[in-house]
LUMFILUM-821221 format. One record per residue (C-alpha): residue number from 0; residue in three letters; z, y, x. Coordinates in steps of 0.1 Angstrom, whole numbers, plus 5000, padded with zeros to 4 digits. Example, Ala and Ser with C-alpha at 12.3 -4.5 7.8 and 13.67 -1.06 7.14 Angstrom:
2
(0, 'ALA', (5078, 4955, 5123))
(1, 'SER', (5071, 4989, 5137))
//
This chain:
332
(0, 'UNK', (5000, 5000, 5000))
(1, 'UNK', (4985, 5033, 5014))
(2, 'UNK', (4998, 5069, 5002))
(3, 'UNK', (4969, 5092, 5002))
(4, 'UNK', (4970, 5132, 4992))
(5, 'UNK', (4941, 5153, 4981))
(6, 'UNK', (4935, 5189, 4992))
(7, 'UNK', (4958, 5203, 4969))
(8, 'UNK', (4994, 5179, 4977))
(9, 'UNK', (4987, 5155, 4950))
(10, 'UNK', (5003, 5126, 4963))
(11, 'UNK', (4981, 5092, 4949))
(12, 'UNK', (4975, 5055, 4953))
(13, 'UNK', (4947, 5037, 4951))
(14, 'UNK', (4938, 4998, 4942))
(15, 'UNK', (4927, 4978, 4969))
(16, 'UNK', (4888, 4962, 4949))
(17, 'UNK', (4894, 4930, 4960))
(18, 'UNK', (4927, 4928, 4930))
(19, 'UNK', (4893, 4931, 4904))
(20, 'UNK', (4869, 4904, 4915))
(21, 'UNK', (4865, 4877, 4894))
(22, 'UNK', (4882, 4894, 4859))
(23, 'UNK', (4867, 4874, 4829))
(24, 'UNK', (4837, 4887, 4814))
(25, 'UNK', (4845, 4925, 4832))
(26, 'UNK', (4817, 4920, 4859))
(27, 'UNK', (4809, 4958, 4857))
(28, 'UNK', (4796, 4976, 4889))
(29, 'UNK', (4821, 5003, 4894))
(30, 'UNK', (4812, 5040, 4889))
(31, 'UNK', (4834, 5076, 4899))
(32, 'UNK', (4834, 5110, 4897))
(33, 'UNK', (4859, 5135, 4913))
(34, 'UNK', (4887, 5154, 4893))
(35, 'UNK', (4911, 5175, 4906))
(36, 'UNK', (4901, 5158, 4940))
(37, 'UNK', (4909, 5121, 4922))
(38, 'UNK', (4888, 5090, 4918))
(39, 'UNK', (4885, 5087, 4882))
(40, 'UNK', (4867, 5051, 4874))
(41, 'UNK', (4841, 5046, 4847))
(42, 'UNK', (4818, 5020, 4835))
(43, 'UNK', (4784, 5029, 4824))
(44, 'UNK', (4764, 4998, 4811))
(45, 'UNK', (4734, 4990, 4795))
(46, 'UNK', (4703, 5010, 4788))
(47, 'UNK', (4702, 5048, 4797))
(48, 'UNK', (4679, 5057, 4769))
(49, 'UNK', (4698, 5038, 4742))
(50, 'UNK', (4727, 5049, 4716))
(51, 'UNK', (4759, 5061, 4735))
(52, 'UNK', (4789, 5047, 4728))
(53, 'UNK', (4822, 5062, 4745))
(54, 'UNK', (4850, 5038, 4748))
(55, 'UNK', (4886, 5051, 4747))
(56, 'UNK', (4915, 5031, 4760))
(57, 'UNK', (4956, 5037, 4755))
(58, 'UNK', (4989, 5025, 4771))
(59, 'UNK', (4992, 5003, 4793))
(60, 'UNK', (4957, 4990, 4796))
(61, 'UNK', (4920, 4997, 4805))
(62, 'UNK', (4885, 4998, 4804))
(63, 'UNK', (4888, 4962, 4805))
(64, 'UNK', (4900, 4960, 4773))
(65, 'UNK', (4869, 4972, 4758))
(66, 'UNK', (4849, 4940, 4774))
(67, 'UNK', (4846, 4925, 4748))
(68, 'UNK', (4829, 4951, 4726))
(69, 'UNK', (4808, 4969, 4757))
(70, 'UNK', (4793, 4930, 4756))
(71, 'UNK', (4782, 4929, 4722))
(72, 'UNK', (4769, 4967, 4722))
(73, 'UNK', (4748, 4962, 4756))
(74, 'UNK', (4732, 4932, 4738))
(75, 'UNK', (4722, 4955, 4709))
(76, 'UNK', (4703, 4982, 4729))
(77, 'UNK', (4735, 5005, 4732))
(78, 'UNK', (4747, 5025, 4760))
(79, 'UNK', (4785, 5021, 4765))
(80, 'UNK', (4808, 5042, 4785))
(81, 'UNK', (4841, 5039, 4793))
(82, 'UNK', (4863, 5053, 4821))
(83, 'UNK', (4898, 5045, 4836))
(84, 'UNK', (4926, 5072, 4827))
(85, 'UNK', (4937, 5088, 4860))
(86, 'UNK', (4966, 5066, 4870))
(87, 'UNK', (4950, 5035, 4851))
(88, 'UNK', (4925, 5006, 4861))
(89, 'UNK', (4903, 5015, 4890))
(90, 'UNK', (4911, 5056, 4891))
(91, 'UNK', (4935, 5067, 4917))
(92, 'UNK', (4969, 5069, 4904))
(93, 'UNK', (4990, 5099, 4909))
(94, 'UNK', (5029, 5089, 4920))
(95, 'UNK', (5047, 5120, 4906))
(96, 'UNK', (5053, 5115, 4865))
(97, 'UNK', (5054, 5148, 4859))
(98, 'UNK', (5017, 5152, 4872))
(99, 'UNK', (5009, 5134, 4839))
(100, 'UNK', (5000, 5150, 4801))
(101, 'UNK', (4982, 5144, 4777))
(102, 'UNK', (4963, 5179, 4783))
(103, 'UNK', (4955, 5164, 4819))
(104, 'UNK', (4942, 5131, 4803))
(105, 'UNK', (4918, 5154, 4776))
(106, 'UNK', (4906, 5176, 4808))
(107, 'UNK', (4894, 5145, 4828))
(108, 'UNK', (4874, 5126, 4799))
(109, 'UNK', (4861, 5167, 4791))
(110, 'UNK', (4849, 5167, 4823))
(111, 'UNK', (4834, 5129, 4826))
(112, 'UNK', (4818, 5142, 4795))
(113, 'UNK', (4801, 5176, 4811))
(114, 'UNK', (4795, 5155, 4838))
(115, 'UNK', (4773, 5124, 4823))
(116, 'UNK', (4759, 5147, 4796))
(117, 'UNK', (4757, 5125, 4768))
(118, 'UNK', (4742, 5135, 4736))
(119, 'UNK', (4747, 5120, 4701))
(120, 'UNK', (4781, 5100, 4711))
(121, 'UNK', (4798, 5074, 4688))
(122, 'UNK', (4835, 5073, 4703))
(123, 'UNK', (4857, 5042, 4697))
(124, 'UNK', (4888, 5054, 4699))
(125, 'UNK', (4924, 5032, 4698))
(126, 'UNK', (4962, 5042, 4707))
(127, 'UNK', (4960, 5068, 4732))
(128, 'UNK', (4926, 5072, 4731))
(129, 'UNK', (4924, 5088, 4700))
(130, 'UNK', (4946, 5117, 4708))
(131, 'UNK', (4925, 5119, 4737))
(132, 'UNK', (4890, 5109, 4727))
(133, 'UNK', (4895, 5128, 4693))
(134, 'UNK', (4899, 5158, 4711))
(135, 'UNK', (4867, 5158, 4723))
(136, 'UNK', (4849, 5156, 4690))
(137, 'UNK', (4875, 5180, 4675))
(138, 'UNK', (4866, 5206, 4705))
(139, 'UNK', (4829, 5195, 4706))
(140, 'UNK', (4818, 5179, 4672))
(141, 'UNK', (4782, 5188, 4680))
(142, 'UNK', (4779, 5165, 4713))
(143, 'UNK', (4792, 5132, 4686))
(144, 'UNK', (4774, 5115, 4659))
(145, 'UNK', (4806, 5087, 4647))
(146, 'UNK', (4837, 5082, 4653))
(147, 'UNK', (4851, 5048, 4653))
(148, 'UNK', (4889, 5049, 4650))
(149, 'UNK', (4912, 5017, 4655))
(150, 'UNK', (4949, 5016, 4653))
(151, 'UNK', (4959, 5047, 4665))
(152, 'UNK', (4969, 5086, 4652))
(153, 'UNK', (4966, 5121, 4657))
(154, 'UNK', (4997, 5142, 4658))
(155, 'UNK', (5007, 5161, 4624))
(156, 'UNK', (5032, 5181, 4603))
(157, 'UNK', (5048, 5151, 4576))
(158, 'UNK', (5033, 5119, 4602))
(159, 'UNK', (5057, 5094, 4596))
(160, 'UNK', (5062, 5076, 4631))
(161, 'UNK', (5071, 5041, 4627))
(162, 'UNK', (5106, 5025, 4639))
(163, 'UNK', (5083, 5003, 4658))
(164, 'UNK', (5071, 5031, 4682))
(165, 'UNK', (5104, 5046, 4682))
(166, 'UNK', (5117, 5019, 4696))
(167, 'UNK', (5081, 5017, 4723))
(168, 'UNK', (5096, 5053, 4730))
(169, 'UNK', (5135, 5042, 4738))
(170, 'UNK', (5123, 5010, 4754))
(171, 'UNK', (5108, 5034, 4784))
(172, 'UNK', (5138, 5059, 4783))
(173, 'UNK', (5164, 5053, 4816))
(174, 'UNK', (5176, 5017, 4812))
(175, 'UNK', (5159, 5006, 4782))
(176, 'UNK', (5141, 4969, 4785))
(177, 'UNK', (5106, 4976, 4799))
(178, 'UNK', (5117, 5011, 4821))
(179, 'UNK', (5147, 4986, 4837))
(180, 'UNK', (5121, 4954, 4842))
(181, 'UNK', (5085, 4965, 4849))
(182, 'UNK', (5074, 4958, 4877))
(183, 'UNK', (5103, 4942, 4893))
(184, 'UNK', (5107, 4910, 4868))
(185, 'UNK', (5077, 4919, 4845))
(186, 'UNK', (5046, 4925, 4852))
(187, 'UNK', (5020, 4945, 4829))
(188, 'UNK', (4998, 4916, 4824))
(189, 'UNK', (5026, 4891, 4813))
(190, 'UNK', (5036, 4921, 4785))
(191, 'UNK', (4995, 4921, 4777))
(192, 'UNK', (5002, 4881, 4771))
(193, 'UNK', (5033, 4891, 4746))
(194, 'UNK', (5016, 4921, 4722))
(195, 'UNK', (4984, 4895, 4718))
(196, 'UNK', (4998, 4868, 4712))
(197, 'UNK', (4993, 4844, 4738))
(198, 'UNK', (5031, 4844, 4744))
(199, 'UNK', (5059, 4844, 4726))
(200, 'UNK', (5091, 4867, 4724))
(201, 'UNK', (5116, 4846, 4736))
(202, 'UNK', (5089, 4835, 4770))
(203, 'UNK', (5094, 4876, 4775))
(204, 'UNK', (5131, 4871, 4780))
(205, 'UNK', (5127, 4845, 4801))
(206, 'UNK', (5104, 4858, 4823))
(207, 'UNK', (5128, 4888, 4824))
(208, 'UNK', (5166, 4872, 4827))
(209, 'UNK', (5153, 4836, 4847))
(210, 'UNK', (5124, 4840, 4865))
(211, 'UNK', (5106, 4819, 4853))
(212, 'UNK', (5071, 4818, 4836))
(213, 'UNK', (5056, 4797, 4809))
(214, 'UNK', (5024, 4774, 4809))
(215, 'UNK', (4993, 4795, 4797))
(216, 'UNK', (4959, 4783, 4790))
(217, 'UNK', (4931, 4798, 4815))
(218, 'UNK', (4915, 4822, 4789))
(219, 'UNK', (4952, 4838, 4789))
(220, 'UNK', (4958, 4838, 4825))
(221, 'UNK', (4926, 4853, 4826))
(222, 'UNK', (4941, 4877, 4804))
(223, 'UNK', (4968, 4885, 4824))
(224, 'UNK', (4951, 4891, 4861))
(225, 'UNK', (4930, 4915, 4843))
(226, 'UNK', (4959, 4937, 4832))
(227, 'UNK', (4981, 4927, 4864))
(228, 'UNK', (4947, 4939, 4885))
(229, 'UNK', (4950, 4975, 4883))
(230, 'UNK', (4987, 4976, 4894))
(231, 'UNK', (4983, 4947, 4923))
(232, 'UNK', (5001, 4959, 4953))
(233, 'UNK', (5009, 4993, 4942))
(234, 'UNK', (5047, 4986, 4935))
(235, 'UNK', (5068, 5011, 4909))
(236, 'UNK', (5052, 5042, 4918))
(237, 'UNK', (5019, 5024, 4913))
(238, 'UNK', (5028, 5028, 4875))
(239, 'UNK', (5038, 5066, 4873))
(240, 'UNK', (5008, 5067, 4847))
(241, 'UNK', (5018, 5042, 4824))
(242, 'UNK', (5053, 5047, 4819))
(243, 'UNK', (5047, 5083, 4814))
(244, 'UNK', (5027, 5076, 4783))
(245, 'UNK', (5057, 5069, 4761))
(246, 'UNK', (5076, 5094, 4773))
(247, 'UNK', (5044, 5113, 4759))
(248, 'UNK', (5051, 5107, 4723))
(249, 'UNK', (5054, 5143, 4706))
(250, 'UNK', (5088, 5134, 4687))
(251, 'UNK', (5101, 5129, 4717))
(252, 'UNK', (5081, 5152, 4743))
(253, 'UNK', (5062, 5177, 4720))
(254, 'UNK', (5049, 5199, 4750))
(255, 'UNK', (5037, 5166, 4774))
(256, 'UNK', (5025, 5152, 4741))
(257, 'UNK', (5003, 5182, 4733))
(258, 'UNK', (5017, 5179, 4699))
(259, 'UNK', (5008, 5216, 4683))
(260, 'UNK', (4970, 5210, 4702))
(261, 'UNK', (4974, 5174, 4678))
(262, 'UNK', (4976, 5188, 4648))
(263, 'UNK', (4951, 5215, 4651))
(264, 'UNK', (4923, 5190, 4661))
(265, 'UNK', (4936, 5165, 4628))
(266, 'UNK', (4931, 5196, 4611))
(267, 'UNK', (4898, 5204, 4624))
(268, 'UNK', (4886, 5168, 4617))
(269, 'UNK', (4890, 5168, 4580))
(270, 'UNK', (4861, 5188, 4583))
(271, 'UNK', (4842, 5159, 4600))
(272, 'UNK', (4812, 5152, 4577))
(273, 'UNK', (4793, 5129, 4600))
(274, 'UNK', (4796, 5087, 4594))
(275, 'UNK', (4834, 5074, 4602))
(276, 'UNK', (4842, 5042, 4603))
(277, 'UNK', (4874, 5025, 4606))
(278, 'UNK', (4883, 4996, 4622))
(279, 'UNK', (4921, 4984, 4617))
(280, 'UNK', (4941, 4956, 4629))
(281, 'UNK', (4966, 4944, 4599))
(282, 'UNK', (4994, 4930, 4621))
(283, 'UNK', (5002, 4958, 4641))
(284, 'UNK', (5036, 4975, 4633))
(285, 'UNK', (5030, 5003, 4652))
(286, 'UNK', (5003, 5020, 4636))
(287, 'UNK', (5001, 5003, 4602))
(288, 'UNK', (4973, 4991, 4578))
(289, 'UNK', (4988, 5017, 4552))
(290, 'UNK', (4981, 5045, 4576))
(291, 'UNK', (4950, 5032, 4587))
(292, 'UNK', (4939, 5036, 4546))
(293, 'UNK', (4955, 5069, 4540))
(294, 'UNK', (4937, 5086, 4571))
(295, 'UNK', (4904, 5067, 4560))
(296, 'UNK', (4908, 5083, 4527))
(297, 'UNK', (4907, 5116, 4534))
(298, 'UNK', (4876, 5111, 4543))
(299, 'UNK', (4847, 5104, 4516))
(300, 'UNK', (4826, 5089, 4535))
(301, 'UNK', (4843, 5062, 4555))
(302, 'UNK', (4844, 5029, 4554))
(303, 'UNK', (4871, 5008, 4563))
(304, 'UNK', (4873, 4970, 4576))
(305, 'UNK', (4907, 4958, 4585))
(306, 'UNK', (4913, 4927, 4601))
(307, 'UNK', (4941, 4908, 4591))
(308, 'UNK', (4956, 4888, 4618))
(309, 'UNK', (4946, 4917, 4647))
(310, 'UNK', (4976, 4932, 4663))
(311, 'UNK', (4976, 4968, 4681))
(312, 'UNK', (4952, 4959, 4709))
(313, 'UNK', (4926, 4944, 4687))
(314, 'UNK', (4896, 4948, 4708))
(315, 'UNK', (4914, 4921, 4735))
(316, 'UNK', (4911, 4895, 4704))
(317, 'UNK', (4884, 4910, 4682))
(318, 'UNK', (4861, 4930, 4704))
(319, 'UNK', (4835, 4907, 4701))
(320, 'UNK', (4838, 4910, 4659))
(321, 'UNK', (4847, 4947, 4664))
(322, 'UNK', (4807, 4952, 4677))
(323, 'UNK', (4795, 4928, 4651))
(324, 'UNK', (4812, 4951, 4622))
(325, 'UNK', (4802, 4986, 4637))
(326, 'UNK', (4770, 4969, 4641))
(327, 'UNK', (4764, 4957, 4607))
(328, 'UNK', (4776, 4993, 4590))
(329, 'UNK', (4747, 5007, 4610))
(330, 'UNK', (4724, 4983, 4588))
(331, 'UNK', (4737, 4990, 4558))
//
């Protein structure tokens, strides 16, 4: 593990590439562009004269958890993009939490944007990505066709947050479960395993209090190198990024959170007129099915396909039947 500093005392690490060879179906050639004298990553794939499609990832994951729908898109003639958040996947990753907001994050995918040029965009946005990627459409509706929005929210006056995100919040507070165990007894990729599924809740306490892991199929341990990858090597300070992001939540940091900017871009979005479509996972807690339908009403024209059995990070399970339903609403 190497320290490096840009020009201006920003103190960063940076993956070594060999920790993201050989990640199921995430055999992307790596692309960057400069911010604030950082690395920030991006994929670009598939044709350059097709449909753009800019993919937006959250907490605590990455571009690789849009693989699955960057797949199905490519086969279909589409262009997809999706970066890295700075301190995320293969970006550099500043060590100093407070060099993190969700302003900063906003400014970096604004400037990926001026800096690819896109026209005509269809954002997929989910968790923090839609704070993040909304922004972008509220700020510049004319560069953005559709919006596709899964499981996530935009900050507003009456937004009931759930107790299930409250607790996300204290969980990352001094000494709660994940700020006291990652990455000394838990590992990113292992929690990845837990919120899809692939382990259960009382495998996470073991991992955490004995040490010891449980017997996963290959697809999942696949799973789990592809999260673990971005951190590999890097230590705690290798994860200043992600454990800012719930600290980020604007009940709890309203500044950090950019929660008055929130709620003027919600507010600037029921004036969206262009196609909407939302895509919902039905088991997640965090951002629930009933929210999912009351922000899909206000809008007349959206459609809205839940599915069922998806948790919060449904493009890991569904991605494949996420492209297949964006797809098929473009037919119809």
């Amino acid at each position: 593990m190497r320290l490096h500093t840009t020009d201006t005392g920003v103190t960063f690490l940076r993956t070594d590439d060999a920790a993201f060879e050989g990640l199921p179906g995430y055999a992307f050639a790596p692309r960057y562009m400069t911010f604030e004298g950082l690395r920030l990553h991006y994929v670009d794939e598939g044709p350059r004269d097709g449909p753009v499609a800019l993919l937006m990832h959250g907490m605590p994951s990455w571009s690789f958890l849009n693989r699955h729908i960057i797949a199905g898109l490519t086969a279909a003639g589409w262009r997809c993009l999706a970066a890295d958040h700075l301190g995320f996947g293969r970006s550099d990753k500043p060590t100093d939490p407070a060099w993190y907001s969700i302003a900063r994050h906003t400014a970096a995918h604004r400037a990926l944007i001026e800096y690819l040029d896109p026209k005509d965009i269809t954002l997929f946005c989910q968790d923090w990505g839609g704070p993040i990627g909304l922004a972008q459409a509220a700020e510049r509706p004319e560069l953005f066709a559709r919006l596709v929005i899964m499981n996530t929210w935009l900050h507003h006056e009456g937004y009931a947050y759930t107790p299930a995100l409250r607790q996300w919040n204290q969980q990352w507070q001094a000494g709660g479960l994940f700020e006291a165990s990652i990455p000394d007894k838990l590992s990113i990729g292992w929690f990845m395993l837990l919120s899809n599924g692939f382990i259960q809740p009382q495998d996470l306490f073991t991992i955490i209090n004995e040490g010891r892991y449980p017997e996963v199929s290959a697809e999942a341990d696949g799973v789990r190198r592809g999260y673990d990858a971005p951190f590999s090597g890097l230590g705690g300070d290798g994860l200043a990024g992600p454990r800012r992001f719930p600290l980020s939540l604007p009940f709890y940091n309203p500044e950090g959170g950019a929660a008055e900017v929130q709620a003027r871009h919600f507010a600037a979005l029921k004036a969206w007129t262009k196609p909407v479509n939302f895509i919902w996972g039905g088991s997640d807690a965090v951002f629930t099915e009933a929210w999912g339908r009351q922000w899909a009403a206000t809008y007349p024209q959206a459609t809205f396909d839940l599915l069922p059995d998806a948790r919060h990070f449904l493009q890991e399970t569904h991605g494949a039947e996420i492209a297949r339903i964006f797809l098929s609403r473009l037919a119809s």
